[in-house]
C-alpha positions in Angstrom: 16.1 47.2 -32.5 15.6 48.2 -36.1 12.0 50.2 -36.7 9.8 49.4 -39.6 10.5 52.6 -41.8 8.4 51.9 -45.0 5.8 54.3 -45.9 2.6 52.2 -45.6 -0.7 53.2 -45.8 -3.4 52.4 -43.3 -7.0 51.7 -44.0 -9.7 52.8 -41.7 -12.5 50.6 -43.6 -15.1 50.3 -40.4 -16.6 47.2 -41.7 -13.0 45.1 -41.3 -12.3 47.1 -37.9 -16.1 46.4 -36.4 -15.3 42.6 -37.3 -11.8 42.9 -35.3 -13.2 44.7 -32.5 -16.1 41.9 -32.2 -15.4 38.2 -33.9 -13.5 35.8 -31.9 -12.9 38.6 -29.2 -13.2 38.0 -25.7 -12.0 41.9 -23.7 -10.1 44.6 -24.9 -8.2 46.8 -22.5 -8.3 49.8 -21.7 -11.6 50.0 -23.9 -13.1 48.9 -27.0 -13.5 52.4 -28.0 -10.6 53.7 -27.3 -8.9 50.8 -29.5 -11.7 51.7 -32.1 -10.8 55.2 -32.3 -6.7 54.4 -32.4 -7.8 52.2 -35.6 -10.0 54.6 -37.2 -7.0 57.3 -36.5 -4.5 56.2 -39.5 -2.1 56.0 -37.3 -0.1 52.7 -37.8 0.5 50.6 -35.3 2.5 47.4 -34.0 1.1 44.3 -33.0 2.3 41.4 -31.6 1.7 37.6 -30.5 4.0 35.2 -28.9 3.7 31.7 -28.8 5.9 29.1 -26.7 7.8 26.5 -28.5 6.3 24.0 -26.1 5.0 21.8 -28.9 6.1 21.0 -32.9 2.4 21.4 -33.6 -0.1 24.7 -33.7 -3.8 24.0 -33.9 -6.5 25.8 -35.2 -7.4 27.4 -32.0 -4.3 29.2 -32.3 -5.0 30.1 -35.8 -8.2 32.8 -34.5 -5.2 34.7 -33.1 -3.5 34.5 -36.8 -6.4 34.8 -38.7 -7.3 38.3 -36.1 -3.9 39.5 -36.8 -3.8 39.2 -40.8 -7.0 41.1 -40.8 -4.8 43.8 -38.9 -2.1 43.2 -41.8 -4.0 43.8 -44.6 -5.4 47.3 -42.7 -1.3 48.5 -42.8 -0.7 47.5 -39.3 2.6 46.1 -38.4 2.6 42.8 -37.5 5.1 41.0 -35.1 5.5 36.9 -34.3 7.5 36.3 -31.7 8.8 33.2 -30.9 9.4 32.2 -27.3 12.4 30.1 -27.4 13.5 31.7 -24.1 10.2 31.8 -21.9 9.6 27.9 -22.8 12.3 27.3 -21.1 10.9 28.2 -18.0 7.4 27.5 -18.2 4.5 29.0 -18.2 1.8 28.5 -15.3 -1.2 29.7 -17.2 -4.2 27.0 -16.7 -2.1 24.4 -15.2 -2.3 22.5 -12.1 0.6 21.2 -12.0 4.4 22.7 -13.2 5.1 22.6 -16.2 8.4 21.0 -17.7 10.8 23.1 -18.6 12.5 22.3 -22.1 15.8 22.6 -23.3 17.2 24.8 -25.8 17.4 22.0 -28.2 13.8 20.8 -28.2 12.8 24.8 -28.4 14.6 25.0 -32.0 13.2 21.5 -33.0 9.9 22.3 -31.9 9.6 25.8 -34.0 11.4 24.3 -37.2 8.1 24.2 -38.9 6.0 27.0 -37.1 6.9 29.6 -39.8 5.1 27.0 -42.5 2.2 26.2 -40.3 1.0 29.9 -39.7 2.0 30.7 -43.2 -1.3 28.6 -44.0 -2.9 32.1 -42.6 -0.3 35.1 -42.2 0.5 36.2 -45.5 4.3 36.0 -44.7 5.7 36.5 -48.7 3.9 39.9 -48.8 6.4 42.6 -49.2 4.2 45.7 -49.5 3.8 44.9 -45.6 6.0 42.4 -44.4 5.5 40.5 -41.0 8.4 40.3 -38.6 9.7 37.4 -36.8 11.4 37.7 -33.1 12.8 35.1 -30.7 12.9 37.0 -26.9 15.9 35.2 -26.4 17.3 38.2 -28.2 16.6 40.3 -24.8 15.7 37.9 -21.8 19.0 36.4 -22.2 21.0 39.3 -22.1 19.0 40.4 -18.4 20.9 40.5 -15.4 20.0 39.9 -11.9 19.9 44.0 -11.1 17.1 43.7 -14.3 15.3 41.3 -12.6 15.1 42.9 -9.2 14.0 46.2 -10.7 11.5 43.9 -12.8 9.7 41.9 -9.5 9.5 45.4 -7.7 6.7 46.5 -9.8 4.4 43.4 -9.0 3.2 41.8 -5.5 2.8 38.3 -4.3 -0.8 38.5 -3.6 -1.4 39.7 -7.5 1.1 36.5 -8.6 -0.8 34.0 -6.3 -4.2 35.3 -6.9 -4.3 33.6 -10.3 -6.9 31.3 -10.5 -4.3 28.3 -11.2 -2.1 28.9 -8.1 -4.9 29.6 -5.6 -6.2 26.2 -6.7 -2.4 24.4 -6.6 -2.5 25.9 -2.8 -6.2 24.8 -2.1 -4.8 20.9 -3.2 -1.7 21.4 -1.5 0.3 21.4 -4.7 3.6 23.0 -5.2 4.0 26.8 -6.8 7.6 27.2 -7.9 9.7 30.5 -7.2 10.8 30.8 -10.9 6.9 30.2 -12.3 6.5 33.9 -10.7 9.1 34.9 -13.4 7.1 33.9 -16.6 4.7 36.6 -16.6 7.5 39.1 -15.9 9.4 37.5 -18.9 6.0 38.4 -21.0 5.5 41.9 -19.8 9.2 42.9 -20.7 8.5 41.1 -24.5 6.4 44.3 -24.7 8.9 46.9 -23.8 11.7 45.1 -25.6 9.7 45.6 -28.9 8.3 49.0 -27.9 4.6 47.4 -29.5 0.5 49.5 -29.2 -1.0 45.8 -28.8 -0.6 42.4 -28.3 -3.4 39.9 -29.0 -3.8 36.5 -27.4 -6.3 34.1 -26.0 -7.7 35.1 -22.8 -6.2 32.7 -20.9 -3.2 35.0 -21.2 -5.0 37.9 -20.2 -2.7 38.2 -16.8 0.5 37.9 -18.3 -0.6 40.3 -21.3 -1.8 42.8 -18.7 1.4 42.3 -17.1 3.3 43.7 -20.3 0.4 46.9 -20.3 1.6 47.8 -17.3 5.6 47.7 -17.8 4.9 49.9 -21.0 3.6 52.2 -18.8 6.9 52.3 -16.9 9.5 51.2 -18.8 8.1 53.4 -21.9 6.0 56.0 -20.9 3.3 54.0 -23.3 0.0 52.8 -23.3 -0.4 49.5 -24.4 -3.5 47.7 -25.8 -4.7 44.3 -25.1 -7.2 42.3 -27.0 -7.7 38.9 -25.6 -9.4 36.5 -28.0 -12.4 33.5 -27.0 -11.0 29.7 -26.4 -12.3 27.4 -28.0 -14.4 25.2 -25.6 -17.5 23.1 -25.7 -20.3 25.7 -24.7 -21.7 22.6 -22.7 -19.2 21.4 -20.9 -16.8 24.4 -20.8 -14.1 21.9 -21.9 -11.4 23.0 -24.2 -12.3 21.7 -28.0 -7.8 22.0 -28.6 -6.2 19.8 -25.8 -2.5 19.4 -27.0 -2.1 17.6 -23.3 -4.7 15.2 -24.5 -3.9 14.9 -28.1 -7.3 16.0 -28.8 -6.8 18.7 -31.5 -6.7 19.6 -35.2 -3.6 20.6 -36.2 -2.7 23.3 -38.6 -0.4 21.1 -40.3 -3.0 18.0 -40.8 -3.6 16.9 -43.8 -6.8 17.2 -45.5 -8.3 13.6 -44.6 -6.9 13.6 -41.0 -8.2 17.9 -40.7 -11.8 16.7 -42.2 -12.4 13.6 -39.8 -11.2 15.2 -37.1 -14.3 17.9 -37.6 -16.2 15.4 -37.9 -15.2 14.3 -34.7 -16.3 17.4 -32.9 -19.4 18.0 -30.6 -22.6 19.5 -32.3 -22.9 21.4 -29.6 -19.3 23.5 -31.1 -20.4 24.1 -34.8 -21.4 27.9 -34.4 -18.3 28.3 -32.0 -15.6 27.0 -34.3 -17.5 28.5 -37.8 -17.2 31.9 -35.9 -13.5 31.7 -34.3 -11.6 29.2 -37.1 -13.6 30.3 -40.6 -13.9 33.2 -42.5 -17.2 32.0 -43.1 -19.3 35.7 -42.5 -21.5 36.4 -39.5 -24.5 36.4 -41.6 -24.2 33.6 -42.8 -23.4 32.1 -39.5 -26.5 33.4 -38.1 -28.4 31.7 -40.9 -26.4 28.2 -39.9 -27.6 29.2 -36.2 -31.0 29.2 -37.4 -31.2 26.3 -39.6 -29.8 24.3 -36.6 -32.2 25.6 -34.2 -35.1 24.8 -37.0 -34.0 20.8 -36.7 -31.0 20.9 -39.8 -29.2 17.5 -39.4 -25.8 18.7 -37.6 -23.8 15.9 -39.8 -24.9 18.3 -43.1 -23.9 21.8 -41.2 -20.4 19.8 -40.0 -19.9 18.6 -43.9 -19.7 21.9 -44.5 -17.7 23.1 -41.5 -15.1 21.1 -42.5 -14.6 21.7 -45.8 -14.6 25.5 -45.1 -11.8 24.3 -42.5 -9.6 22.3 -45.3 -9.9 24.4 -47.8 -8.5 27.3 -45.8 -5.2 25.3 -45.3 -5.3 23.1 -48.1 -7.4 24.3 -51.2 -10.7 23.8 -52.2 -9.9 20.6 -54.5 -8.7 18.9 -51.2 -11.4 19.8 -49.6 -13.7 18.0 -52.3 -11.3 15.0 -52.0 -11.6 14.5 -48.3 -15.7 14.9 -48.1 -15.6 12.3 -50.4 -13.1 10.0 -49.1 -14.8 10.9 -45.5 -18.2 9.4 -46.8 -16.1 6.1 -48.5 -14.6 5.3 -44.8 -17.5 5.5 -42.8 -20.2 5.0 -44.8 -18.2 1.8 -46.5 -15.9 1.0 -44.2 -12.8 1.6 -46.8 -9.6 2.4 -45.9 -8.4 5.7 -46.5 -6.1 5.7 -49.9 -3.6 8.3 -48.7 -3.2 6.2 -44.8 0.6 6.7 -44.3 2.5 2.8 -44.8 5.3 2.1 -42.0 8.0 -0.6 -42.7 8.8 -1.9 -39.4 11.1 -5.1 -38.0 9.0 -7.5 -36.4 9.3 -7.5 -32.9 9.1 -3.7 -32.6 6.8 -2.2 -30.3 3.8 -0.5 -31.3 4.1 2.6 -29.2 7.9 2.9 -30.5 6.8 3.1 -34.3 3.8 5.1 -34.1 5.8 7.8 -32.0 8.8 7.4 -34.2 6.5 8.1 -37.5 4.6 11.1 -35.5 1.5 9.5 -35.9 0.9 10.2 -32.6 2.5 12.7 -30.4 3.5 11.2 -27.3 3.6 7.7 -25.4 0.9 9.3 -23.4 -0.7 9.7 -26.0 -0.5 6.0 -26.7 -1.8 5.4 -23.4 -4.8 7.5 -23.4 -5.7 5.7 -26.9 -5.7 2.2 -25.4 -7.0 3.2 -22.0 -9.8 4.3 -24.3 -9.8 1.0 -26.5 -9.4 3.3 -29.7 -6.5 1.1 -31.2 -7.5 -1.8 -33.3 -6.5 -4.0 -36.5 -9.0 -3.1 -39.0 -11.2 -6.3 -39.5 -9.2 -7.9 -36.1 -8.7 -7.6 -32.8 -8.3 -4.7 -30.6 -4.8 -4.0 -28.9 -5.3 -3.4 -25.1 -1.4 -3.9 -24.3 1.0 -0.7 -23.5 3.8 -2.9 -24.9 2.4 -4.8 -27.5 4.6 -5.8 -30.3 4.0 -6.2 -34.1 4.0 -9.4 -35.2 2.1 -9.3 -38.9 1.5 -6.9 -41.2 -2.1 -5.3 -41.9 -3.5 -1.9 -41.1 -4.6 -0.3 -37.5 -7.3 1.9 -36.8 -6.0 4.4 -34.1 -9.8 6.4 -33.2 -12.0 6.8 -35.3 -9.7 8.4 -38.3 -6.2 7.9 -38.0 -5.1 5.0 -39.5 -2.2 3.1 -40.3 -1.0 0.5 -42.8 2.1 -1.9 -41.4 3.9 -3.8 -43.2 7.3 -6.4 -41.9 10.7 -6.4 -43.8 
């Protein structure tokens, strides 16, 4: 594999390194300072993330990993994206209770056709001083042979695979762990060795499988590896997860404006400070200051306002951002229909479910589901639509929550 040769030089400015050894950061392994003093050394080094092509979609949860890593970028760090066409294939385990499907090559490359656009909203990818580099592990997991694997599984046990909190609990319900889940991790660790890397950075959800990859670089490379795992972005409340792509229950990096600002809108109070902090470049001061307005009885609805368009304008300009505050206060404090509500021409007959899919209004038809389980689909001004299979009969627009909407219209 081709090394990054071009003289590039590498800042040590505290300030930016204190902010990526603190914001958004869950653990760092071996040590913080250990990692600090690597940074404040000059010495350049290579970073990755991975993501699997599980989904079309990247959210802004994800983006506190991106936004992490273009900090690193701009200090002269090399940067590396790897896509994981060949590990969504199998399927990763991490925080599921159930297997997860495993997909086909062909939905992989349709689901990452627009990835490299989406994080392009944060990752300065046009930058050639200090270009980012873009990997599929196909490149290397595909060429392994059964020999590779052995040697691979020898370094890890059983009792570390099924001490993970998500298998224990699939044994306590009596649920099935599958032979080739115990690959995935392995699959991650050798990512690491295959691209020789200092550091990879992901949420901490993946701390196991990163750790996994710290360990073969020990072995396969004679190298220690660092490991910064980022904060999730959950309701401090609840502890639930504020992204849910399972429960299409997330913001999307490639929203638009209006869709991106409601959907703030949407969120708990309770997640202001939690989503200023990991998904804004909004400064810890100032954040602080936010904290203590909020805790001195600021109306939340004012603090979101400004949440959100902080949140638009970092993927769509600050003019958009203007645009959707001020559409946001015409549909719910008039009741107007949004002007830019995408217009469908369907066949009557055609079922609801089909079209909205079809036009990726929605992601899934269990997505559908969920919506009219929870009675969130509706004709605006008219009736609600409770039926899984219902059919469109009339044109006129539908409200699908409380910010998606619609506009239908029959050939």
């Amino acid at each position: 594999m081709a090394l990054f040769t071009k003289k590039t030089t590498i800042s040590t400015d505290e300030k930016v390194i204190e902010e990526v050894l603190t914001r958004s950061v869950s653990a760092i392994y071996p040590s913080k300072d250990i990692f600090k003093k690597a940074l404040m050394s000059g010495r350049r080094l290579r970073f990755y993330i991975g993501a699997d092509a599980t989904g079309s979609q990247l959210h802004i949860g994800h983006a506190t990993n991106f936004m992490l890593l273009e900090k690193l970028r701009k200090l002269g760090h090399e940067i590396i994206f790897l896509f994981g066409d060949f590990t969504a294939m199998i399927g990763d385990p991490t925080d599921k209770n159930a297997t997860r499907v495993q997909l086909s090559r062909e939905q992989v490359v349709e689901n990452i056709k627009d990835w490299k656009e989406q994080i392009g909203r944060i990752i300065d990818f046009k930058n050639k001083s200090n270009p980012v580099r873009f990997e599929k592990n196909s490149a290397w997991l595909a060429k392994l042979n059964f020999t590779d694997l052995i040697k691979l599984a020898s370094h890890f046990t059983v009792q570390q695979m099924i001490e993970r909190d998500m298998f224990e609990k699939r044994l306590k319900d009596n649920k099935p762990i599958y032979v080739h889940e115990f690959f995935y991790p392995l699959m991650q660790g050798y990512d690491s060795v295959a691209m020789d890397v200092d550091a990879e950075v992901g949420g901490n959800d993946q701390t196991f499988n990163m750790l996994a990859g710290r360990t073969l670089q020990k072995i396969y490379n004679s190298k220690e590896k660092f490991v910064i795992t980022t904060t999730l972005l959950e309701n401090p409340k609840t502890g639930k997860k504020l992204m849910s792509k399972s429960e299409g229950d997330y913001i999307a990096l490639n929203d638009s404006a209006a869709e991106m600002f409601g959907k703030t809108m949407a969120l708990p109070d309770e997640a202001i400070l939690s989503v200023f902090t990991d998904c804004t470049y909004v400064s810890m001061t100032e954040i602080e200051q936010i904290k203590a307005e909020l805790a001195a009885g600021k109306n939340p609805k004012d603090v979101k306002i400004r949440l959100a368009k902080e949140i638009v304008a970092l993927y769509h300009g600050p003019v958009a951002a203007k645009e959707a505050a001020e559409n946001f206060e015409k549909i719910f404090s008039g009741g107007a229909i949004p002007t830019d509500a995408p217009k469908v021409t369907v066949s009557a007959g055609e079922k609801l479910v089909d079209v909205l899919v079809r036009e990726k209004i929605i992601d899934s038809k269990s997505d559908f589901r969920r919506l009219i389980d929870g009675r969130a689909i509706s004709y605006v001004g008219g009736e609600d639509i409770s039926d899984y299979n219902f059919k469109l009969e009339k044109s006129g627009t539908i409200r699908i929550g409380k910010k998606r909407f619609v506009t239908i219209e029959l050939k």
